[in-house]
C-alpha positions in Angstrom: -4.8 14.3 -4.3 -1.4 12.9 -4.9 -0.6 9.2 -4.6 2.8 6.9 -4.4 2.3 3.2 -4.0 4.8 0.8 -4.2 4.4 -2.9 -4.4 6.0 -6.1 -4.7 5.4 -9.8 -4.3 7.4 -13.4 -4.1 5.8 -16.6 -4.9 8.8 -19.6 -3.1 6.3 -22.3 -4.5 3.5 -22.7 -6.4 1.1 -22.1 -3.5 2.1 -20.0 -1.7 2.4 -16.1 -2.0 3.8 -13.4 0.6 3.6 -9.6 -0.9 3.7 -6.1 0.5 2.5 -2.3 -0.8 3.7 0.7 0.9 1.6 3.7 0.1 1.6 7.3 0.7 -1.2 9.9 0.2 -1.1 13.8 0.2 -4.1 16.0 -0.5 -3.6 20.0 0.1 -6.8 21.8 0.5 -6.9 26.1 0.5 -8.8 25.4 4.3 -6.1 24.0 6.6 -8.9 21.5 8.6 -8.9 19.1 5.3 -5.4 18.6 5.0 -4.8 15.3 4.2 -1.3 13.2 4.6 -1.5 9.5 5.4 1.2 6.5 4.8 0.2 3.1 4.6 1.5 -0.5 4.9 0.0 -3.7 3.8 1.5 -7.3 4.1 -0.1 -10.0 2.7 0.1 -13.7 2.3 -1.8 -16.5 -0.1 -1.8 -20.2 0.5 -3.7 -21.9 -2.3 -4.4 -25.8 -1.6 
Protein backbone atom coordinates (compact mmCIF):
# COMPACT_ATOMS: atom_id res chain seq x y z
CA UNK A 1 0.00 0.00 0.00
CA UNK A 2 1.32 3.26 -1.00
CA UNK A 3 0.38 6.56 0.85
CA UNK A 4 0.74 10.55 0.14
CA UNK A 5 -0.71 12.85 2.63
CA UNK A 6 -0.37 16.29 2.69
CA UNK A 7 -1.25 18.71 5.51
CA UNK A 8 -1.38 22.03 6.70
CA UNK A 9 -2.87 24.24 9.33
CA UNK A 10 -3.31 28.24 10.38
CA UNK A 11 -3.94 29.35 13.75
CA UNK A 12 -5.39 33.68 13.07
CA UNK A 13 -5.68 33.76 17.03
CA UNK A 14 -4.98 32.00 19.83
CA UNK A 15 -8.17 30.04 19.74
CA UNK A 16 -8.97 29.32 16.95
CA UNK A 17 -7.53 26.76 14.38
CA UNK A 18 -8.73 25.97 10.61
CA UNK A 19 -6.49 23.04 8.86
CA UNK A 20 -6.76 20.69 5.94
CA UNK A 21 -5.03 17.04 4.75
CA UNK A 22 -5.42 15.87 1.33
CA UNK A 23 -4.59 12.22 1.09
CA UNK A 24 -4.18 9.73 -1.50
CA UNK A 25 -4.03 5.88 -1.31
CA UNK A 26 -2.88 3.14 -3.92
CA UNK A 27 -2.76 -0.55 -3.16
CA UNK A 28 -2.08 -2.97 -6.38
CA UNK A 29 -3.06 -6.52 -5.69
CA UNK A 30 -1.97 -9.60 -8.41
CA UNK A 31 -6.15 -10.29 -8.35
CA UNK A 32 -7.78 -7.21 -10.13
CA UNK A 33 -11.12 -7.30 -7.58
CA UNK A 34 -8.80 -5.81 -4.58
CA UNK A 35 -7.47 -2.97 -6.37
CA UNK A 36 -7.46 -0.27 -4.22
CA UNK A 37 -7.20 3.70 -5.20
CA UNK A 38 -8.93 6.22 -2.99
CA UNK A 39 -8.21 10.22 -2.49
CA UNK A 40 -9.26 11.93 0.42
CA UNK A 41 -10.08 15.40 1.84
CA UNK A 42 -10.40 16.56 5.38
CA UNK A 43 -11.16 20.16 6.62
CA UNK A 44 -11.08 20.88 10.01
CA UNK A 45 -11.60 23.64 12.48
CA UNK A 46 -10.86 24.18 16.51
CA UNK A 47 -12.32 26.78 18.64
CA UNK A 48 -10.82 26.59 22.17
CA UNK A 49 -12.73 28.90 24.87
Amino acid sequence: MQSLVFAGEWRPTRTVTVGATLQRDLRSSNIDRFDYDADSVNLYAQLLF
